[in-house]
N, C-alpha and C positions, 0 to 999 in steps of 0.2 A: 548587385544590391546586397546590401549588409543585413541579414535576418537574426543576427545572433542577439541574443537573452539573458540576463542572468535572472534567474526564475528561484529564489528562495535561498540563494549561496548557488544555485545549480548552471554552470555553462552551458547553455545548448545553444546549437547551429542555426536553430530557427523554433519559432514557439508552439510548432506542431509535438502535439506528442498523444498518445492513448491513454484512455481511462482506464486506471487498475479493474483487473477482473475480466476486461472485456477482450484481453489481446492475450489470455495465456501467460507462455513467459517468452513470447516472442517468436519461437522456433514451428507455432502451429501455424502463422499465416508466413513466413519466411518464404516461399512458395508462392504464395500470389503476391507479395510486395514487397520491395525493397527495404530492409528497414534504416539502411545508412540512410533513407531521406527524413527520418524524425529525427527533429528535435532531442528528444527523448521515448524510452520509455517506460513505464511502470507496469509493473509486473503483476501477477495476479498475486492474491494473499500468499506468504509466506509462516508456517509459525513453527517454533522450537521443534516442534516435532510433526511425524507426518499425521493427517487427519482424513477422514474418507468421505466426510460430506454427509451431506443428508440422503435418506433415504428416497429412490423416487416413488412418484412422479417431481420432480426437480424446476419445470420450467412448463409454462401453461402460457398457451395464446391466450390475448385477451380482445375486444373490437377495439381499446385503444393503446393494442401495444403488447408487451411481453412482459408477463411476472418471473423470477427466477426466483430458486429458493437454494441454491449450491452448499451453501455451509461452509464456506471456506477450505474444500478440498484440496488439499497440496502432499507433496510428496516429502516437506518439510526443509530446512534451509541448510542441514550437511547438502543433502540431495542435489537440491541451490545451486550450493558451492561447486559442488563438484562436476557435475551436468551441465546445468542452464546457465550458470555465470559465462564459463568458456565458449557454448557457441555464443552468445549476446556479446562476448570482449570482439569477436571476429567482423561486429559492424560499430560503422562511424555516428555512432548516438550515445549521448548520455541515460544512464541504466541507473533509476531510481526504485526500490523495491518497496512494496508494500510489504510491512509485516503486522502479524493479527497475531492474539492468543485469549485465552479463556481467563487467565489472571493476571494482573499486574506483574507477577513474578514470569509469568510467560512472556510476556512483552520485553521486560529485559533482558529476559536472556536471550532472543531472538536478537535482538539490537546491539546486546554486546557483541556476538557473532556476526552481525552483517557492518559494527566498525571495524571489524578486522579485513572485511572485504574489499575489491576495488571494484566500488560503485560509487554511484555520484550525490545520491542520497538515498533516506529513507522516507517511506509515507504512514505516517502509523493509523491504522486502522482502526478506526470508533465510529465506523460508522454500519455493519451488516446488523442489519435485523432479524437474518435469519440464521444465526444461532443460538444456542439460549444461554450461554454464558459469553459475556466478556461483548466486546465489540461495544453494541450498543447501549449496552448497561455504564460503561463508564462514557459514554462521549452525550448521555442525556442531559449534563448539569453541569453546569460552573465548575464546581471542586473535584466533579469527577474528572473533566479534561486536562484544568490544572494539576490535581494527583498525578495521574498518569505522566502526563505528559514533563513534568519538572523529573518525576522518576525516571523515568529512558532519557531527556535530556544529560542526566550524571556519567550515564553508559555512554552517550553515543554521542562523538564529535562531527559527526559530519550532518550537514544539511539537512532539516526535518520538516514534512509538511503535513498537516493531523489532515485527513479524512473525515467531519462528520456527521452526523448522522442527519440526512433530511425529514428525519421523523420526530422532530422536537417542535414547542409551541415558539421557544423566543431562541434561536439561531446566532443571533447577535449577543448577545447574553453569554452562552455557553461558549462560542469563537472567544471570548474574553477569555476563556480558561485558558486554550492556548497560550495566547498571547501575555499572559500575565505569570507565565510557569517559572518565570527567575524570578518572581519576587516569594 
């Protein structure tokens, strides 16, 4: 049976793949599971430089569920490059990266460096709440998605899928920013 996808410009094998944030950059569950059987995957935030996250307490049980407050901890996208790109090239999935930054100008430059990479796309990040700059300040409103998003579109040739934020009143509205970023 034929499961394969094209998912946004993106080839994948079958339409399984993990939600950024929640799978690392692949190498921490590599050990309990296979990952040539995704689809894809997407990797936890990446941004221009490295970040440490927020301070804990980080993650709180709740009776319906789990709050996290991470802050986009990452080791930063040379680090990426040079690490976690190579083991993730060793399995049969398409490697789509999440990149995050605090300013516009950080989101480009992240994006210019991950078009130079050999991955299969980017996911650009507007949507954490729990930083206080950047993320969810431009993915709350129309012109902010479009901003952004037309901006890293100039940098970056390869396949893009915005991330955003489920803390806005009208979803459909702001999705427009996307989508309307070449005009």
């Amino acid at each position: 049976m034929n499961t394969s996808i094209n998912f946004a410009g993106i080839k994948m094998k079958n339409p399984v793949t993990v939600a950024s944030g929640t799978f690392g950059y692949g190498r921490e569950y590599s050990n309990f599971f296979d990952l040539s059987k995704l689809g894809a995957i997407i990797t936890k935030g990446t941004s221009i430089k490295p970040r440490s996250g927020n301070k804990p307490p980080r993650v709180c049980e709740t009776p319906s569920g789990m709050l996290n407050s991470i802050g986009l901890q990452n080791p930063g996208v040379e680090y990426f490059a040079e690490n976690d790109l190579p083991f993730l090239k060793k399995f049969d999935t398409a490697i789509i990266v999440n990149a995050c930054g605090s300013t516009i100008e950080d989101y480009i430059e992240v994006c210019k460096i991950l078009d130079t990479l050999d991955i299969d796309g980017v996911e650009l990040n507007l949507s954490c709440p729990n930083v206080k700059a950047g993320c969810m300040a431009f993915g709350s409103s129309y012109e902010g998605v479009k901003d952004i998003t037309s901006k890293v579109r100039k940098v970056l040739n390869k396949p893009l899928i915005v991330k955003l934020t489920p803390n806005v009143s009208n979803i459909g509205e702001i999705a427009k920013g996307a989508k309307d970023r070449r005009s």
